[in-house]
C-alpha positions in Angstrom: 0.0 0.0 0.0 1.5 3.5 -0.8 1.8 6.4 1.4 -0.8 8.4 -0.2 -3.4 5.2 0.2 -2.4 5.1 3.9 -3.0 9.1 4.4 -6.2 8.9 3.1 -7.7 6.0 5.0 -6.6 8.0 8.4 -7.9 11.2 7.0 -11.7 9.5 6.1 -11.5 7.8 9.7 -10.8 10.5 11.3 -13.3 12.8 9.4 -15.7 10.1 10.6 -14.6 10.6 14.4 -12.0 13.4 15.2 -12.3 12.4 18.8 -12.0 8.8 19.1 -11.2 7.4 23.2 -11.6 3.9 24.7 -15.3 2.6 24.7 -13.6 1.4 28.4 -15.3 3.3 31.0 -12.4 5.1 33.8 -11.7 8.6 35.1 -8.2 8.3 35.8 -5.1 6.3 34.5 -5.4 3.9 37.2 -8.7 3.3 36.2 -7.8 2.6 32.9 -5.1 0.5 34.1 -7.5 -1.5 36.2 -10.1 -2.2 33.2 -7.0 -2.9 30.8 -5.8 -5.8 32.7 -9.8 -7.2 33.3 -10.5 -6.6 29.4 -8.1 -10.2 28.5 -10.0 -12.2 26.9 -13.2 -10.4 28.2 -15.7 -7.6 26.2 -15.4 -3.8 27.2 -19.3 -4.4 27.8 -18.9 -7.1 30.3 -15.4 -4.9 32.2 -17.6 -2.0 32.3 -20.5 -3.5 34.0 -18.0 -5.0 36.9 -15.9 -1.4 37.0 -19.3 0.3 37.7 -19.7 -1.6 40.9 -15.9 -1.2 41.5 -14.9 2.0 40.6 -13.9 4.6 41.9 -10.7 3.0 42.8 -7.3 3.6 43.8 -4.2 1.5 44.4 -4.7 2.2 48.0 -8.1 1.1 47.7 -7.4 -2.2 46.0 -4.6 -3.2 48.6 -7.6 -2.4 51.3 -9.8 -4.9 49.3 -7.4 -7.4 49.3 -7.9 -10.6 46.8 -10.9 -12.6 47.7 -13.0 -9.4 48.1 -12.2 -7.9 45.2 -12.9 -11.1 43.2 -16.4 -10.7 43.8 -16.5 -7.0 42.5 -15.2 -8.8 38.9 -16.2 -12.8 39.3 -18.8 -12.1 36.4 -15.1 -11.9 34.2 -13.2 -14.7 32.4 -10.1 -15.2 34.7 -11.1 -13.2 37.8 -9.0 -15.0 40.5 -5.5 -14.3 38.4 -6.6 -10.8 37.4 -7.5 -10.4 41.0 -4.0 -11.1 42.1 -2.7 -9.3 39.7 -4.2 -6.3 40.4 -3.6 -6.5 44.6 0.1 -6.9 43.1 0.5 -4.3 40.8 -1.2 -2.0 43.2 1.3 -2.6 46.1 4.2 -1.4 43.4 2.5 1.5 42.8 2.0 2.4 46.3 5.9 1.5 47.2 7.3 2.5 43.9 5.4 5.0 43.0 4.2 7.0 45.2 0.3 5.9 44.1 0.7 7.0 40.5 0.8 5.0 37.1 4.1 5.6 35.6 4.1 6.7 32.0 6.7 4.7 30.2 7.2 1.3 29.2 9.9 -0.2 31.2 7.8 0.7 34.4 4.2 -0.4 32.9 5.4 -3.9 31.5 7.1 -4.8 35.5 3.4 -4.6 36.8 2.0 -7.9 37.3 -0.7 -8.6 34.7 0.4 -6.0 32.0 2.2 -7.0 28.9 3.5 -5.2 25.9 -0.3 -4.9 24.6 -1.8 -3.5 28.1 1.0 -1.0 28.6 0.5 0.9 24.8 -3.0 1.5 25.7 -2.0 3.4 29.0 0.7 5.3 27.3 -1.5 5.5 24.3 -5.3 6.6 26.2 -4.0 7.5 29.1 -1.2 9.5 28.7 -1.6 10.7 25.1 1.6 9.0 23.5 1.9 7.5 19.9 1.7 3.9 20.7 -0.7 1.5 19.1 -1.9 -1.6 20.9 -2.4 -4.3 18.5 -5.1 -6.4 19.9 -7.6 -9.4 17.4 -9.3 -5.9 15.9 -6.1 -4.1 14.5 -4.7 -7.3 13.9 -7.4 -8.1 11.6 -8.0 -4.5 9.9 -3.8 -4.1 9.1 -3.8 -7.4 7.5 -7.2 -7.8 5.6 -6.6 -4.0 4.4 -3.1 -3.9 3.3 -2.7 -1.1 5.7 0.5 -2.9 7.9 0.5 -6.2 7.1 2.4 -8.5 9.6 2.3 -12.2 10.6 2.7 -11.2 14.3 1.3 -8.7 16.2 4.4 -7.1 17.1 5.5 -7.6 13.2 1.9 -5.2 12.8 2.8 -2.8 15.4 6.1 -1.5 14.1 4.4 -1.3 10.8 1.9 0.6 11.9 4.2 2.8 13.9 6.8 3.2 10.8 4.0 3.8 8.3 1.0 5.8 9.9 1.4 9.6 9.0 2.3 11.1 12.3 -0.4 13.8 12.6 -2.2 10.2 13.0 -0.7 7.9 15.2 -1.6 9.4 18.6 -5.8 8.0 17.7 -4.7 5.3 15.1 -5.6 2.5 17.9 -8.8 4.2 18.6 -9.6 4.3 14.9 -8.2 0.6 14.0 -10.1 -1.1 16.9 -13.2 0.4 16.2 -13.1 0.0 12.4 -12.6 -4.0 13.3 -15.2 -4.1 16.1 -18.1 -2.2 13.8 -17.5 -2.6 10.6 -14.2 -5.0 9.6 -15.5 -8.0 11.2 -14.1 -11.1 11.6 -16.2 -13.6 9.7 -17.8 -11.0 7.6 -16.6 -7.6 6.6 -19.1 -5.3 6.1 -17.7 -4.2 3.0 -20.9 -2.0 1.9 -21.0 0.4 4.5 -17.1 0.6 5.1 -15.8 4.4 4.5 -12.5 3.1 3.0 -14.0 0.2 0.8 -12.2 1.7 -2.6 -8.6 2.1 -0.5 -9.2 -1.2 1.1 -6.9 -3.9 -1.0 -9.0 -7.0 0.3 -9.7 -8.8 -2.6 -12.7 -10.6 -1.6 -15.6 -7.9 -0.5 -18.4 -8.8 0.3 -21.2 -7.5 -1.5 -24.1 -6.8 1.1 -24.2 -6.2 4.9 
């Protein structure tokens, strides 16, 4: 796909929604942090109904909690006893380390328990406003099926994205990727008909009604 393909998918999604954000529901970065690490494997729908019950939240907060009492603020979630742990865990850093706050690089994000390479782009990314895109099933899908940043890995598709997307871009590409794949990209059918980049897309096998 050439560069002037690539600018003009970005420039009709974002025409489309200049103000893309997490369909997550949080008020702070811990928030986010917390409904990150319960959203493996699990629907934003289904976090959001547990983090309505749970939230608001601090670190301090969840260490008070403890494990089995906050396992039954998110059992309705896939996984709740590990992400449970997790959370008590990576709470207890962030009191001692720092000082209650969700740091805002990398290095510090991915030595929380519970938050890989994935988790800790959406912090930076939503939380903190840097130009990181989390490549989750969605944007997996969307860079591939498109031609936009094709990659056989989801790493292979983030540096793609990263080396490819037009910077003025890159801060909402995730926003605009994930809900693309969620709404209209799907994953057993494409719904190729109402897609806003149909004639960019180079998916040879569109489907023809919705």
């Amino acid at each position: 796909m050439n560069p002037q393909k690539r600018r003009e998918i970005f420039r009709r999604l974002q025409a489309a929604n200049p103000n893309p954000s997490t369909e997550l529901e949080y008020r702070t970065p811990f928030e986010l942090l917390v409904a990150v690490v319960l959203s493996a494997q699990a629907t934003d729908k289904s976090v959001n109904v547990a983090t309505r019950e749970l939230f608001p939240v601090t670190p301090e907060r969840i260490l008070q909690l403890g494990v089995n009492h906050l396992e039954k603020f998110i059992q309705s979630i896939g996984l709740y006893r590990t992400k449970a742990k997790n959370l008590v865990a990576l709470s207890k850093i962030l009191v001692e380390e720092h000082g209650g706050e969700v740091p805002a690089t990398r290095e510090a994000l991915e030595r929380l328990p519970g938050v890989g390479r994935k988790t800790a782009n959406v912090v930076l990314n939503t939380a903190f406003g840097q130009p990181t895109v989390a490549v989750d099933t969605h944007i997996f899908r969307v860079a591939n099926r498109t031609g936009l940043a094709p990659g056989k890995d989801p790493r292979e598709v983030e540096d793609r994205l990263l080396k490819f997307t037009p910077p003025e871009f890159l801060e909402n590409a995730h926003h605009w990727l994930i809900l693309h794949g969620r709404y209209v990209c799907l994953a057993r059918k494409p719904g190729c008909p109402k897609c806003l980049i149909r004639d960019l897309c180079e998916y040879r096998e569109k489907t023809t009604d919705v």
